[in-house]
C-alpha positions, -999 to +999 in steps of 0.1 A: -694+394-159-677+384-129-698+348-126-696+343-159-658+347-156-663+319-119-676+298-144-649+299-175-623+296-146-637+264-128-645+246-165-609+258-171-596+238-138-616+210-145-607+201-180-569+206-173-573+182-145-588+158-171-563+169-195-533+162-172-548+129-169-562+118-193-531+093-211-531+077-176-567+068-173-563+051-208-535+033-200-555+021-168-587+011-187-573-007-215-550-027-185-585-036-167-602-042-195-573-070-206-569-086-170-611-090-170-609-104-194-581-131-193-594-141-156-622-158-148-652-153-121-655-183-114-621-192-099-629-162-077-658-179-063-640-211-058-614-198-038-629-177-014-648-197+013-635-184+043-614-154+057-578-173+066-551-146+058-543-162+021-577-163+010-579-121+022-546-122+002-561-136-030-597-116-025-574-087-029-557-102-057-589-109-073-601-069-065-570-055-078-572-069-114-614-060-114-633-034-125-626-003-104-665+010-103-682+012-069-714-002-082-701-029-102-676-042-073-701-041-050-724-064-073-697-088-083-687-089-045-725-092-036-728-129-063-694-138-048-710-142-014-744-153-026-726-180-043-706-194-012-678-166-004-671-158+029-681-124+041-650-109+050-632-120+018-664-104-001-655-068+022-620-073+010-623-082-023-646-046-028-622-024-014-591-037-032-612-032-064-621+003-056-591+014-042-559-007-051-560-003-090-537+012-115-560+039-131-568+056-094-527+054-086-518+068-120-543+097-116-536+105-077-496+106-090-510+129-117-532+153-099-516+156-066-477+133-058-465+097-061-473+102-018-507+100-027-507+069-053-481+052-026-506+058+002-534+046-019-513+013-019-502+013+019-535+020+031-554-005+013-529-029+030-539-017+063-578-015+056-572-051+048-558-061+074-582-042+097-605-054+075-592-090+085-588-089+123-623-069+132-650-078+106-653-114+115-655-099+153-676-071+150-703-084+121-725-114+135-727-143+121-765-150+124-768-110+102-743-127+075-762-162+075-799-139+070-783-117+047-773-148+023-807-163+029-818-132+020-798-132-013-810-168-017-843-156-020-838-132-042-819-150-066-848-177-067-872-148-072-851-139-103-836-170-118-817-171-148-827-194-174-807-227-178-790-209-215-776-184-193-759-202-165-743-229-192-732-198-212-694-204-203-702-240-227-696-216-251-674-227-282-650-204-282-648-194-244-616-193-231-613-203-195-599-237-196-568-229-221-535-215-212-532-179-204-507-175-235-530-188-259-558-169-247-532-140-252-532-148-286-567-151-291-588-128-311-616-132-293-600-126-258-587-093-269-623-085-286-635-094-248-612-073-237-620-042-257-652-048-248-646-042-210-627-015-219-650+005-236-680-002-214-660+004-184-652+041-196-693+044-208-700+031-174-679+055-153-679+088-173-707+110-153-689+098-125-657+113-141-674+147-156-689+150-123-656+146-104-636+172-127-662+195-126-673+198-095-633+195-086-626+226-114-653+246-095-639+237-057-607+246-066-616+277-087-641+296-068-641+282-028-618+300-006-594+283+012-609+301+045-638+279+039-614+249+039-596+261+070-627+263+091-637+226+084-603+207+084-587+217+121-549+229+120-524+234+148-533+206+173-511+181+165-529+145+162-561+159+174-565+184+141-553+150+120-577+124+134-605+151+130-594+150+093-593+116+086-628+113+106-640+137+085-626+130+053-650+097+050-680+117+059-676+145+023-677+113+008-702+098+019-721+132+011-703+136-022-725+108-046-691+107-065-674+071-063-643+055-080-622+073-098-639+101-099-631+112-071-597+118-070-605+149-087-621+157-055-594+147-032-572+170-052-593+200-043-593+191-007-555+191-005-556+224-025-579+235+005-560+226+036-567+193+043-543+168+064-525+139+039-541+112+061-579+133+051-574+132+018-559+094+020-591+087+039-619+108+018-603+085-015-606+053+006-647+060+014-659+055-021-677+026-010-697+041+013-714+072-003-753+074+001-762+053-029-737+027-020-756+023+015-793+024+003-780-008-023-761-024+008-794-022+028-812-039+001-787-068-004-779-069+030-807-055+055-807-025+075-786-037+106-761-051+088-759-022+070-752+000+095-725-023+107-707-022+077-707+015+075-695+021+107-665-007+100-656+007+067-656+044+085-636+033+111-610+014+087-610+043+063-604+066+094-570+048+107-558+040+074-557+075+068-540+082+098-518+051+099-507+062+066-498+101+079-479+091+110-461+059+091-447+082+062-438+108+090-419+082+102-401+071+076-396+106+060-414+105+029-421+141+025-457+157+020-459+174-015-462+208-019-500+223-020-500+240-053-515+275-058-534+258-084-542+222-083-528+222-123-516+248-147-539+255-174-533+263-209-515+237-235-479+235-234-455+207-259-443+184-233-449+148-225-481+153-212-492+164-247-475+140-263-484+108-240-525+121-243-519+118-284-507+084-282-538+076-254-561+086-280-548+068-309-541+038-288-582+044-275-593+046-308-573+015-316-591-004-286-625+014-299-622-002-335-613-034-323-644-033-303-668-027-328-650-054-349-656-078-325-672-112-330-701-111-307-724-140-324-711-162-299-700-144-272-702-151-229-708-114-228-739-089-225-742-048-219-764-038-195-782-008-212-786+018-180-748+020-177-731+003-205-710-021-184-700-053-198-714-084-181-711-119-179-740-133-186-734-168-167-722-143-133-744-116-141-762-100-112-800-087-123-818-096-155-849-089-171-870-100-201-879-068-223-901-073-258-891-109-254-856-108-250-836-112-220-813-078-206-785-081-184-776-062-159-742-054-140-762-047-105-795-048-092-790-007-093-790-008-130-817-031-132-842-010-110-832+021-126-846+002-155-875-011-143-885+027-136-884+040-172-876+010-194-883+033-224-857+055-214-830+027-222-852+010-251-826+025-280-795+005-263-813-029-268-807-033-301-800-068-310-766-079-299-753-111-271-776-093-248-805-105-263-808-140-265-842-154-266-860-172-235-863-207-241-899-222-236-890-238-203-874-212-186-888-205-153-916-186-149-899-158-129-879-150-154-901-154-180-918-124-166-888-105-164-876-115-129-904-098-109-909-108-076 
């Protein structure tokens, strides 16, 4: 009885985590679903040639109003540099999409204070900056120069035929016209329902896994067992071992993006330091699936070099953060008996998770309203993101028709059971036909 009772209580935890939640993860997903849509790729690419302090300023620009998914960043940041970005800008531009976006400050606010969703903020300034003023020192140039040959190769081992890199010819694609008439557009809005939608399908196990395992750390693990790993009572030594090893759960953790604030809740529940917890939410970007993609994109040593500059940056970010709000007295919040109360009560929380849904299911009609005869946009099948075809990362031909795919991730986890993900290929944008003179690589679904 007793572990069935460990059990009800850590589902309990974890779905009033998602509960207290869940209006501000709409709201964030329906506001990154309408600013990918309104802005366009390709004026990332073009503005991102070098790592000057304004360009780092607009490759955070460009993160912030992007998908906040680990995977897909890392793609889209991956084409960026294939394409001509600089390398630094390319670093930047992934950790401001990770870690500077609306849903991840609305949800820290949530779970555990506005210090956390400030933090998130201030220390994705500093990351940058560090970001800035080592990378270009620390990762050679002759690793960047192979690693974009590298990608060079690749991308000629999997071209995309001609139809696919004119797509944005499209009649009704909205690029070139004023932002306020592609406000008013019905097609930009069904674009943008569309990134909402698959965004959520795309990040959901990372979500359930995040509550749930959160609900269970919270619920059952003592907070002796917390005490023994995070060091207390010796001053900046106990806080830079926490920040040091706040990177390192994540990296062990599999559980990226959003999904891990649940996480980071449960750690401050648990005894962590602030600049910890600040950290562990900064090293999304560098959990063990994240690295074995890097390595493939990038190569093994420049891999490693990555790792340990994100680590490092994560690290004093975390604790630049801590001593800075010391500093400035912005007060720690209070570590909760529980990380949230459970049970339903009538507030605002209940009230603001109605409207969510009726606002969701608003966004979720439009969606499968939209007109997608014409459309710039694909789903890749293994995860359900939306993708720009002309930008899009991996692609394959399948029963004759071409799939898209948000990262080469996807498009391997494909390749491995293809008839696992045959029932989302129903005909839709995302399966145009190959034209006769496509290139024989892709022809044969972009096999090496």
């Amino acid at each position: 009885m007793s572990v069935l009772h460990g059990i009800w209580h850590g589902l309990d935890e974890a779905f009033f985590m998602f509960w207290e939640t869940l209006w501000a993860l709409v709201l964030g997903f329906v506001l990154s679903g309408a600013v990918q849509a309104f802005v366009s790729r390709r004026e990332m690419q073009r503005v991102l040639g070098d790592h000057r302090p304004a360009t780092l300023g607009r490759a955070s620009f460009f993160g912030v109003i992007s998908s906040s998914c680990s995977y897909a960043s890392s793609a889209l940041a991956k084409s960026l540099f294939a394409r001509g970005a600089d390398f630094t800008a390319s670093l930047v531009f992934m950790i401001a999409s990770t870690n500077l976006v609306v849903e991840l400050g609305a949800v820290l606010w949530l779970l555990i204070g506005w210090q956390f969703a400030l933090a998130e903020f201030v220390g994705g300034a500093v990351m940058i900056a560090l970001l800035g003023l080592v990378a270009p020192r620390v990762l050679p140039s002759r690793l960047v120069e192979a690693a974009r040959e590298r990608l060079a190769r690749r991308d000629a081992d999997h071209a995309q035929p001609e139809s696919a890199r004119d797509f944005d010819a499209d009649d009704h694609d909205l690029a070139g016209q004023p932002l306020l008439a592609r406000l008013r557009s019905r097609h930009g809005w069904g674009d943008a329902s569309g990134y909402t939608v698959s965004d959520v399908t795309m990040l959901r196990t990372e979500l359930v896994i995040g509550f749930v395992v959160a609900g269970f750390l919270a619920a059952l693990v003592p907070a002796e067992f917390w005490q023994s790993i995070f060091l207390t009572g010796h001053g900046f030594w106990s806080s830079l071992e926490n920040v040091v090893l706040g990177p390192f759960l994540a990296i062990i953790s599999f559980v990226c993006s959003v999904g891990n604030v649940p996480l980071a809740a449960a750690l401050w529940h648990g005894g962590s330091s602030f600049g910890g917890v600040v950290a562990f939410v900064f090293a999304d970007l560098i959990t063990l699936p994240l690295l074995a993609i890097y390595r493939k994109y990038f190569g093994l040593a420049l891999t490693v070099r990555i790792l340990v500059t994100f680590w490092a940056a994560m690290a004093l970010a975390g604790l630049a953060v801590e001593y800075l709000f010391r500093a400035v007295r912005v007060p720690e919040p209070a570590r909760p008996a529980m990380v949230v109360r459970t049970g339903f009560e009538w507030d605002y929380t209940t009230i603001l998770n109605i409207l969510a849904l009726v606002g969701f299911a608003v966004v979720y009609r439009l969606y499968r309203r939209r007109d997608i005869g014409s459309a710039r946009y694909a789903k890749d099948p293994v995860c359900g993101m939306q993708v720009e075809i002309a930008l899009a990362p991996a692609h394959r031909l399948q029963d004759g028709r071409n799939v898209w795919f948000c990262s080469d991730h996807c498009a391997h986890r494909f390749d491995e059971s293809p008839d696992r993900f045959r029932a989302a290929l129903a005909p839709s944008v995302a399966a145009i036909r190959m034209p006769e003179d496509a290139p024989a690589t892709a022809r044969d679904g972009g096999a090496p």
